[in-house]
KEMAR-812782 format. One record per residue (C-alpha): z negated, y, x. Coordinates in steps of 0.02 Angstrom, whole numbers, plus 32768, in hexadecimal, padded with zeros to 4 digits. Example, Ala and Ser with C-alpha at 12.3 -4.5 7.8 and 13.67 -1.06 7.14 Angstrom:
REM residues 2
7E7A7F1F8267;7E9B7FCB82AC;
REM end
This chain:
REM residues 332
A08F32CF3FD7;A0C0333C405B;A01032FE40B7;A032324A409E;A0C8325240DE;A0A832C94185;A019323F41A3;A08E31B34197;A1043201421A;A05E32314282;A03531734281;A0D231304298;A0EB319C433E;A04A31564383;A069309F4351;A11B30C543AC;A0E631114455;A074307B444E;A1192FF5443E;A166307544C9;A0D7304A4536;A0C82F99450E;A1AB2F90453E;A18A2FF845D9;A10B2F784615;A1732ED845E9;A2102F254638;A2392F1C4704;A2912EC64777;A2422E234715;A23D2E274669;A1892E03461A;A1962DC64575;A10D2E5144FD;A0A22DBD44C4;A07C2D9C4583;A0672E6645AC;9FD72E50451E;9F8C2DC1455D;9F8F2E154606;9F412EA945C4;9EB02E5A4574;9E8F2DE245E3;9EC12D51457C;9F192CC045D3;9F7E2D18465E;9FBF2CDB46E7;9F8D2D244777;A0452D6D47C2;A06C2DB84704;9FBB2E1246F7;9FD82E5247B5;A07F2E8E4785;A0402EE246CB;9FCE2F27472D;A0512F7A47B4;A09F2FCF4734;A026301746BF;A01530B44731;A0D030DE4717;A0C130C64654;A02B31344648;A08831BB46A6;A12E31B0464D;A0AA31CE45AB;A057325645DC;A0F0329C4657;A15932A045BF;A0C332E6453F;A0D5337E45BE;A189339645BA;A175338C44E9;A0ED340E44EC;A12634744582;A1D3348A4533;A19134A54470;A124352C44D1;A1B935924527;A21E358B4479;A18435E54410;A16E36754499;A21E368A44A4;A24436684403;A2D93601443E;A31C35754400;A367354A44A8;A2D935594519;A2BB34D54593;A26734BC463E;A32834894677;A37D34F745FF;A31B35894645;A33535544705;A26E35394708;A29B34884759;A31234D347D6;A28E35484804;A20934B34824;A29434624892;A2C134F14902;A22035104931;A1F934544959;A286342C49BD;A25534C04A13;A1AA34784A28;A1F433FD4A5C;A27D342D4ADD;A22034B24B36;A156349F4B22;A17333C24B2A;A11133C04A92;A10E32F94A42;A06C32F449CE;A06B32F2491C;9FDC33864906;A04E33EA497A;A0F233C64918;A0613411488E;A04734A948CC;A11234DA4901;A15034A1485F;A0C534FD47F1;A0FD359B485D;A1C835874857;A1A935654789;A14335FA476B;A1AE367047E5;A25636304782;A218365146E6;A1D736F74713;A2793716475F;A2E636DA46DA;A287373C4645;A2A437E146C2;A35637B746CD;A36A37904603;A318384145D7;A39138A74650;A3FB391545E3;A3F239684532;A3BF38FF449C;A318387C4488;A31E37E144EE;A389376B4490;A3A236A24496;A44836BD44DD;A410372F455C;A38436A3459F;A3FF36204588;A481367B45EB;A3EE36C04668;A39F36224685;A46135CC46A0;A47C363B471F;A3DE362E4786;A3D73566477B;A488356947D6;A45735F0484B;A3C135944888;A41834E74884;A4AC354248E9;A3FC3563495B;A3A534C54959;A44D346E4993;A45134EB4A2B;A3BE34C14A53;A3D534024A62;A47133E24A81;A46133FA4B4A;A3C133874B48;A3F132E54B1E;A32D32BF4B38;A307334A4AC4;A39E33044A47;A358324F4A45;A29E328D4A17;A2F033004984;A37932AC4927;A324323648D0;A293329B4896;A326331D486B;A376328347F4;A2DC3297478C;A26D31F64781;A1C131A04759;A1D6310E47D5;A13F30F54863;A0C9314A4809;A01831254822;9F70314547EF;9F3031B54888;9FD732134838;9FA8322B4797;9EEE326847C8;9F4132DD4834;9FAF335047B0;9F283312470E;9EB733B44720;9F68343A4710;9F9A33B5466E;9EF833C44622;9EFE347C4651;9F9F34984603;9F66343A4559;9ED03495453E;9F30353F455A;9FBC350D44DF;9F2434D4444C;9EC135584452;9F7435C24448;9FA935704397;9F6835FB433E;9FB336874394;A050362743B0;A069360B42F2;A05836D242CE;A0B936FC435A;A144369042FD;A13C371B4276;A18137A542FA;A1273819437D;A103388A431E;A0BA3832427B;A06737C84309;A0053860433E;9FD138A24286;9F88380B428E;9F23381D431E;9F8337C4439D;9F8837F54456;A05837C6445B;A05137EB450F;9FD13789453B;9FE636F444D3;A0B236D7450E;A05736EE45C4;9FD2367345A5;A06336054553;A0D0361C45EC;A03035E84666;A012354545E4;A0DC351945ED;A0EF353146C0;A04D34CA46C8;A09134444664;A141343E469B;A11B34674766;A0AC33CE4786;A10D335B4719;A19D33974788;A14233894830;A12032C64818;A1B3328E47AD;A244331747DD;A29C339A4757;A2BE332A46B4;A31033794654;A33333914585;A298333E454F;A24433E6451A;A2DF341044E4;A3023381446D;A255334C4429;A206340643E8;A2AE340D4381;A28B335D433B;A1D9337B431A;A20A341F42C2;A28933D3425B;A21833534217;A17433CC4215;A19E348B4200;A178350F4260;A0B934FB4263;A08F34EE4326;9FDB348042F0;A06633FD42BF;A0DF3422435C;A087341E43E3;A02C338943F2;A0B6331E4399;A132336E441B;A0B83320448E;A0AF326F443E;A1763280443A;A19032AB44F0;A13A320C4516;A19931AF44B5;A24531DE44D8;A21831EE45A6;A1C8313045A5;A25330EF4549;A2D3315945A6;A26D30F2463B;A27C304945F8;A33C306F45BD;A36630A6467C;A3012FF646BA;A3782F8E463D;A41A2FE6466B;A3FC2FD34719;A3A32F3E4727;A3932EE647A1;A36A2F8747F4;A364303D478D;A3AA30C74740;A34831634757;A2F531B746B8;A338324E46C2;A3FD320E46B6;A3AA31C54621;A37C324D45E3;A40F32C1461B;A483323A45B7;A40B32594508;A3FF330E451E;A49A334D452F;A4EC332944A4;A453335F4450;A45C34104499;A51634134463;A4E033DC4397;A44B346B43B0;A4CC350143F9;A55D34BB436F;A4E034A742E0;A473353C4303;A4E635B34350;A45435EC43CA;A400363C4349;A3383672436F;A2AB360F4339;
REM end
């Protein structure tokens, strides 16, 4: 029974990311009715300006999928290895950390490509959460969820005190950054998504072939080790898989935030703890709720847009509130 039903849910995800994509391609500035986004898909009766304009906007559809798969995975990764229930790329000032260092890129080294936005943002994420996991185990007593909640608080609005000295007296520099900083999936095209698919697929692999290890390290350090389990080198592995993930998602689309928060609780609710099950269904759900957090901004703001991210910001925070109420913080 319990089978039957976890493939149902498996099958209904899929055949939903698939109606996410199909409402993400329909939905613009024009309006293309679904049976008309098929026909231009398959070639079958389409006129030539709706094909051209299908077309235009598969790119961004394929990178809110796998843009949001990466958030899912990236934040069900830092929630195992820090056993926090809380853990987020923006909860734990990861995002903040991308930012400074582009804007810095930006303002001082007049860097404007996407494989350089890469680079800085893979460097602030990893340095951030180095930093903030130094910070959280400062003081007597393990590392606790509070204590990276409360770390990672204080960093983000440390470095966004930062990032904002750093623009505000370049209004060239401020123009460039604030609406990457908003968070969104718009202008994205395929050159793009060639350019951060290898640190993706990279971050994937690493977070697969870490299932095993993840799921005893669930059990505690030190049963985790009894067990054979490097700890140290599996929550550093799972650190290098999350950064991956979450820094070039960031350097193309900006920090979104909450949707590795809100999706690896979902996923748990309705699968258990067993990270075989999390993982890649935190990755189907990611690209669901970011491409219809998309399409949801393109409807609200139509004719123009609102920006994923205030999408996203609007979903997840009362979400966080129901998870700190509900849970009281406790560890995973």
């Amino acid at each position: 029974m319990r089978n039957f039903k976890i493939r149902s849910i498996i099958l209904f995800s899929i055949l939903f990311t698939m109606l996410c994509g199909m409402l993400s391609l329909a939905t613009g500035s024009r309006y293309i009715p679904v049976s008309d986004v098929l026909s231009a898909l398959t070639g079958a009766n389409g006129d030539a300006f709706t094909v051209s304009v299908v077309q235009a906007r598969i790119p961004r559809m394929v990178f809110g999928i796998i843009a949001g798969g990466a958030l899912g995975v990236s934040g069900a990764l830092m929630q195992s290895i820090t056993r926090n229930p809380i853990a987020d790329p923006s909860i734990l000032g990861v995002n903040t950390g991308a930012s400074l260092f582009v804007v810095c890129g930006i303002a001082f080294f007049n860097i404007n490509l996407p494989y350089q936005y890469i680079w800085l943002a893979l460097m602030g994420s990893g340095a951030t959460a180095v930093f903030v996991y130094a910070i959280a185990s400062i003081g007597s007593g393990e590392i606790t969820p509070i204590k990276l909640a409360l770390s990672g608080a204080a960093t983000s609005m440390a470095l966004a005190s930062l990032v904002s000295t750093v623009m505000l007296p370049k209004s060239q520099v401020m123009d460039d950054f604030r609406f990457w900083q908003v968070g969104s999936i718009s202008g994205t095209g395929w050159s793009d998504i060639l350019i951060i698919a290898p640190y993706l697929l990279a971050g994937f692999i690493i977070s697969i072939f870490l299932i095993p290890s993840l799921n005893s390290l669930a059990l505690g350090d030190e049963i985790a080790t009894g067990l054979g389990v490097n700890t140290k080198l599996t929550k550093g592995m799972g650190a290098l898989a999350g950064v991956l993930l979450c820094g070039a998602t960031t350097a193309l689309a900006g920090p979104i935030g909450f949707v590795g928060l809100m999706i690896p609780h979902l996923i748990r609710i309705l699968f258990g703890p067993d990270l075989k099950y999390i993982l890649p269904m935190s990755a189907v759900g990611g690209a669901c709720l970011l491409t219809i957090s998309d399409t949801i901004g393109r409807v609200l703001g139509s004719p123009g847009e609102l920006e994923v991210g205030i999408v996203t910001a609007f979903l997840g925070a009362p979400f966080f509130i129901m998870i700190v109420r509900k849970r009281k913080v406790s560890s995973i």
